[in-house]
C-alpha positions in Angstrom: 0.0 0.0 0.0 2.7 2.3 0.8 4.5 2.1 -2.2 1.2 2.1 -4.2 1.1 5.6 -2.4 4.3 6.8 -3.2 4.4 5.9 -6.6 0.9 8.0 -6.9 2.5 11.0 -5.2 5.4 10.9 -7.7 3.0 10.9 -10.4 1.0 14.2 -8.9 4.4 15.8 -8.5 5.6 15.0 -11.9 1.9 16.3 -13.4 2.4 19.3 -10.8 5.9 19.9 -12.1 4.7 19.6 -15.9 2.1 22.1 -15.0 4.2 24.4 -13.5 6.6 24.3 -16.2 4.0 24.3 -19.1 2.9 27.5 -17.5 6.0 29.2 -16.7 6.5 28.6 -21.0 3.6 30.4 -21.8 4.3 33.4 -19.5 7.3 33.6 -21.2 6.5 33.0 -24.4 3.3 35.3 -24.4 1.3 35.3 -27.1 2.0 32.8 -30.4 3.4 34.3 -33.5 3.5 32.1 -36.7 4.7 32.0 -40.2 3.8 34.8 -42.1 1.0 33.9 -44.2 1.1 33.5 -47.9 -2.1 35.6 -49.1 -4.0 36.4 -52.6 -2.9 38.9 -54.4 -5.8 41.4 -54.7 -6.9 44.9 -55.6 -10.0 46.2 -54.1 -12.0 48.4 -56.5 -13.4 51.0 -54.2 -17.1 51.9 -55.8 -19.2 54.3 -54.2 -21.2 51.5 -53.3 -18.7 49.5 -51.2 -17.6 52.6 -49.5 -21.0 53.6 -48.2 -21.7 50.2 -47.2 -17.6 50.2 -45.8 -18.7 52.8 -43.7 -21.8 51.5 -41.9 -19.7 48.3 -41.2 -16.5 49.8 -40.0 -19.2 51.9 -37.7 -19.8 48.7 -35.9 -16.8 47.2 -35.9 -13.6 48.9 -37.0 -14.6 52.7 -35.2 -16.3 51.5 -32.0 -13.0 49.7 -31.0 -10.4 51.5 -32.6 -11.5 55.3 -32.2 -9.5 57.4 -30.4 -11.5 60.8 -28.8 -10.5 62.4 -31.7 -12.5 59.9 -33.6 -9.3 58.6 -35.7 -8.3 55.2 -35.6 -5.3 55.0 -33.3 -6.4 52.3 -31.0 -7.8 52.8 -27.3 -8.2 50.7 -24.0 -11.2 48.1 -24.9 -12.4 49.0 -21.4 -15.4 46.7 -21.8 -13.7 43.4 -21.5 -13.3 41.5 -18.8 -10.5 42.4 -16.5 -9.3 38.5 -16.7 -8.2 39.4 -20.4 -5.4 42.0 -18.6 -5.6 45.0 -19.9 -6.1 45.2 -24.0 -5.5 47.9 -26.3 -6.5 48.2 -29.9 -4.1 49.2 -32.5 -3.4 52.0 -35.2 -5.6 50.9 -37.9 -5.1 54.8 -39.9 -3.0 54.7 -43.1 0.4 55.6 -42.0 2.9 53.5 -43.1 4.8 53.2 -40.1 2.3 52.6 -37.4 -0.4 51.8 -39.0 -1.7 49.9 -42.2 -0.8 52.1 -44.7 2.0 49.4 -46.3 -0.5 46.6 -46.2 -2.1 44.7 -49.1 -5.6 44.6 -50.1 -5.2 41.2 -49.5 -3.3 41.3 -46.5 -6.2 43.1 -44.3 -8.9 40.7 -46.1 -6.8 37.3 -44.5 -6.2 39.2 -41.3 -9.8 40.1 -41.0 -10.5 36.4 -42.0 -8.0 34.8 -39.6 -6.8 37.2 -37.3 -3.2 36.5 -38.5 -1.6 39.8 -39.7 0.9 39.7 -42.1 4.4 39.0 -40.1 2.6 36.3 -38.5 1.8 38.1 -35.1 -1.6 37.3 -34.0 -4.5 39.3 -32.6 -6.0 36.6 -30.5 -8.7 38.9 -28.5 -9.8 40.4 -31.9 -13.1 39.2 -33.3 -12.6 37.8 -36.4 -15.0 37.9 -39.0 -15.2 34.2 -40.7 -18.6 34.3 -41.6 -19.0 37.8 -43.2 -19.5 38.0 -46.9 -16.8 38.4 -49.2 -18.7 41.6 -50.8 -19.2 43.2 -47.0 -15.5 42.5 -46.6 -14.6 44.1 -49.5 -16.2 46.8 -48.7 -14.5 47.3 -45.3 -11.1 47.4 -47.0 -12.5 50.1 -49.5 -13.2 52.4 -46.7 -10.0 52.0 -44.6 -8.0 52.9 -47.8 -10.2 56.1 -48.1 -10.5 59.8 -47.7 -12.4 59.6 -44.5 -11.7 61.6 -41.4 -10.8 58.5 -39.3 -8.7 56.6 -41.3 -6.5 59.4 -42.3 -2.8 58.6 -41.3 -1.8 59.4 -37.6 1.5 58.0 -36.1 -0.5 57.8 -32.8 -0.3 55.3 -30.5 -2.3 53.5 -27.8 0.1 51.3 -25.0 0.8 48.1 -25.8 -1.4 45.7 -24.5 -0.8 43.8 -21.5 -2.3 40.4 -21.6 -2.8 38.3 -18.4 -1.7 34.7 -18.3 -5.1 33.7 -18.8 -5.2 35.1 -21.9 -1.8 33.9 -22.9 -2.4 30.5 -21.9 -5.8 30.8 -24.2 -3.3 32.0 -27.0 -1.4 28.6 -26.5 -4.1 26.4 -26.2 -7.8 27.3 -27.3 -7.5 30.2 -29.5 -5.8 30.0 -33.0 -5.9 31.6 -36.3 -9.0 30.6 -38.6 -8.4 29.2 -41.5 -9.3 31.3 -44.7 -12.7 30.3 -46.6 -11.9 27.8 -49.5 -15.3 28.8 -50.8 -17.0 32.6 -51.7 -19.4 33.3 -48.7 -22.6 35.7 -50.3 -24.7 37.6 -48.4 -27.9 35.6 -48.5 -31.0 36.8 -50.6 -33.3 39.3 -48.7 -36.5 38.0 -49.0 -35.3 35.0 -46.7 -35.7 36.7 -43.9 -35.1 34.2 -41.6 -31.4 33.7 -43.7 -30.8 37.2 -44.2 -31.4 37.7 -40.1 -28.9 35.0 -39.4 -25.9 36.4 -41.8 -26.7 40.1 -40.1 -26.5 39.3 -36.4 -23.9 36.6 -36.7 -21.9 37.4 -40.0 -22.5 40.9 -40.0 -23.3 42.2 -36.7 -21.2 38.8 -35.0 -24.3 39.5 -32.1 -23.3 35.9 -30.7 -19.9 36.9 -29.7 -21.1 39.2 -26.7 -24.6 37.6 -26.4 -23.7 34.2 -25.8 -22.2 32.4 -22.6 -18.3 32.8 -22.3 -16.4 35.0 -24.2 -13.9 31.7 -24.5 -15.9 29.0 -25.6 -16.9 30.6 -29.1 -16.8 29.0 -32.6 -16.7 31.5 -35.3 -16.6 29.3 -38.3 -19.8 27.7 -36.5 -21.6 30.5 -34.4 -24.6 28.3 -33.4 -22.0 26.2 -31.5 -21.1 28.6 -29.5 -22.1 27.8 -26.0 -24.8 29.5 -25.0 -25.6 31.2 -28.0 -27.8 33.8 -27.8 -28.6 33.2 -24.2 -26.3 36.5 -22.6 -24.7 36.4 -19.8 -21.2 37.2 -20.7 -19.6 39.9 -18.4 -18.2 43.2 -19.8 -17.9 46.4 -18.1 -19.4 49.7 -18.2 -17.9 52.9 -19.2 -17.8 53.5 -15.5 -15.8 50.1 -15.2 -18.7 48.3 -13.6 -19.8 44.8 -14.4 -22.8 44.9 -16.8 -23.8 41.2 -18.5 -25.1 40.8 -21.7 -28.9 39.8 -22.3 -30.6 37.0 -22.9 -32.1 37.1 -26.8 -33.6 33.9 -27.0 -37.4 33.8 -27.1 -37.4 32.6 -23.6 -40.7 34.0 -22.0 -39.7 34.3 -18.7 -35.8 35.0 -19.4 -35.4 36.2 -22.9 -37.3 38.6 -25.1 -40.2 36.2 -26.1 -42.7 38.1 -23.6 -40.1 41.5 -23.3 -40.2 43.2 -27.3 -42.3 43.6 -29.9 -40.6 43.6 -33.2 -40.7 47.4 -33.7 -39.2 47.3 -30.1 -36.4 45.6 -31.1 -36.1 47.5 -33.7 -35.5 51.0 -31.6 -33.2 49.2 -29.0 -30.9 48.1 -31.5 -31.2 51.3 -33.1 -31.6 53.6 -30.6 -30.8 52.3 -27.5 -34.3 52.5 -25.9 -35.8 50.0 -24.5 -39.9 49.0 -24.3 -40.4 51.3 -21.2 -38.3 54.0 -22.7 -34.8 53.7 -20.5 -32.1 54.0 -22.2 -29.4 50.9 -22.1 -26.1 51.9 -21.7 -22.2 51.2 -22.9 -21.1 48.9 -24.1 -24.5 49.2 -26.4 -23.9 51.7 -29.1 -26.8 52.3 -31.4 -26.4 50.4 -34.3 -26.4 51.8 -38.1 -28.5 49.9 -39.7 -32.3 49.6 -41.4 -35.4 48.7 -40.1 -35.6 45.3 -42.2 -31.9 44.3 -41.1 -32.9 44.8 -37.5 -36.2 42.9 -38.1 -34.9 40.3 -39.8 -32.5 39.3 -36.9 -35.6 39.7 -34.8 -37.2 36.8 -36.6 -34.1 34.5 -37.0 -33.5 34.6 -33.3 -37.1 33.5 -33.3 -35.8 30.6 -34.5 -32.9 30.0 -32.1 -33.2 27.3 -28.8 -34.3 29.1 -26.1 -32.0 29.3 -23.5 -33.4 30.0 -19.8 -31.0 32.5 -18.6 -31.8 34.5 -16.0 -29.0 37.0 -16.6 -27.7 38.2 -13.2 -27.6 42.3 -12.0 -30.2 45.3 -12.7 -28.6 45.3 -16.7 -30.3 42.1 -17.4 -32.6 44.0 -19.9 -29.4 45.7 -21.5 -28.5 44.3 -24.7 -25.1 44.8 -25.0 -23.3 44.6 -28.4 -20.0 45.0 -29.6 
């Protein structure tokens, strides 16, 4: 017995050991960086139709986490993640060629936006990445960031560097990797579907599920309806006064969701507005959102169509739905 007992204590220290070393390697190592990628080679033609609809995209995405208080994109603190993250900056997305993009390819931004790789193989692991999106609304993106608009203009400005926690490193190592880039053309899906269409806006477009589902780490972007608890809220972010707010439930859960909470026109003016049904206003991190009526309404009625999740989301926010 004794030796039974010794030899399993030597096997806990040797795992303990292991553990302690495996860790030690990732604090060190921080986060991975890889081969640079070999990407298409690609000229964006920027029509006045890709850089209108560039615009109202990189309104969701590219300026509410990159704008500086001068509204150019120089990076900031992302101050609504969770403090287990460490603390994250974005980076200088202008067109300078220093500090910014300005010396990257068409095709270059397109597989970073994909994957999340950027082009000397450094990796932006916290970054959403936009797998599903279609190619056309991609295109458009990368039409407006080589623009003449205000924000984009080159700036050598700078946020800190970011300072990731060892959680986040150790996710880096482990769980999170680069996507692969699409072997297939992804198309926005016809309109009339509205059921479709709602699905590509909140999750391709909008990518809805990555704050509205249950843990910010156990995501699948090539797959959002795998995402564990998709739809159902409850993933913590913060405030602009650095307080814990967690996002709602948008299943059509009577008692937990919206099923019994908003109307479809009601929907339609939080997303939009940032009103809710009894007229309060739902704060940061919910930004109103730029787009139509029928985009807004068709995401109303694919969520319809999502398992309902019983989430009773914890704190007085639970009615807040919080976006990125």
């Amino acid at each position: 017995m004794k030796k039974v007992l010794r030899i399993f204590l030597i096997g806990i220290g040797l795992v303990v050991v292991a553990l302690l070393g495996f860790l030690s390697f990732v604090a060190i190592r921080g986060i991975p960086t890889y081969d640079p990628p070999v990407v298409q080679d690609i000229t964006i033609e920027a029509t006045p139709a890709r850089l209108e609809r560039g615009a109202k995209i990189a309104q969701m995405h590219c300026i509410a986490c990159h704008s500086d208080k001068n509204n150019q994109l120089t990076g900031k603190h992302i101050s609504d993640l969770p403090g287990v993250f460490g603390t994250i900056y974005s980076m200088n997305i202008t067109q300078d060629k220093e500090v910014g993009i300005g010396n990257w390819t068409d095709g270059e931004l397109l597989y970073f936006l994909r994957t999340g790789l950027r082009k000397d193989g450094s990796f932006a692991g916290i970054m959403p990445k936009f797998a599903t999106m279609a190619d056309e609304d991609l295109k458009s993106v990368v039409a407006w960031l080589r623009s003449d608009a205000f924000p984009v203009q080159a700036s050598k400005k700078e946020a800190p560097k970011s300072d990731f926690s060892l959680f986040a490193k150790l996710l880096a190592n482990t769980v999170i990797k680069p996507l692969p880039y699409p072997q297939q053309p992804i198309v926005i899906p016809d309109s009339t579907d509205e059921v479709a269409f709602g699905r590509y806006v909140a999750d391709g477009l909008g990518t809805c599920f990555v704050c509205h589902s249950a843990d910010f780490t156990k995501q699948d972007p090539l797959k959002p309806e795998l995402t564990v608890g998709y739809y159902g809220g409850g993933n913590e972010m913060k405030t602009a006064d650095n307080k814990p707010i967690f996002t709602a439930n948008l299943t059509f859960d009577e008692e937990t969701g919206i099923g019994k909470k908003y109307t479809k026109e009601q929907f339609i003016k939080a997303v939009k507005a940032c009103v809710r049904p009894d007229g309060s206003l739902i704060r940061s991190p919910m930004f109103p959102h730029q787009m139509t009526d029928y985009e807004v309404g068709a995401i109303y009625e694919y969520l319809k169509t999502v398992p309902k999740i019983r989430n009773d989301v914890p704190g007085k926010e639970r009615e807040a739905l919080a976006s990125k």
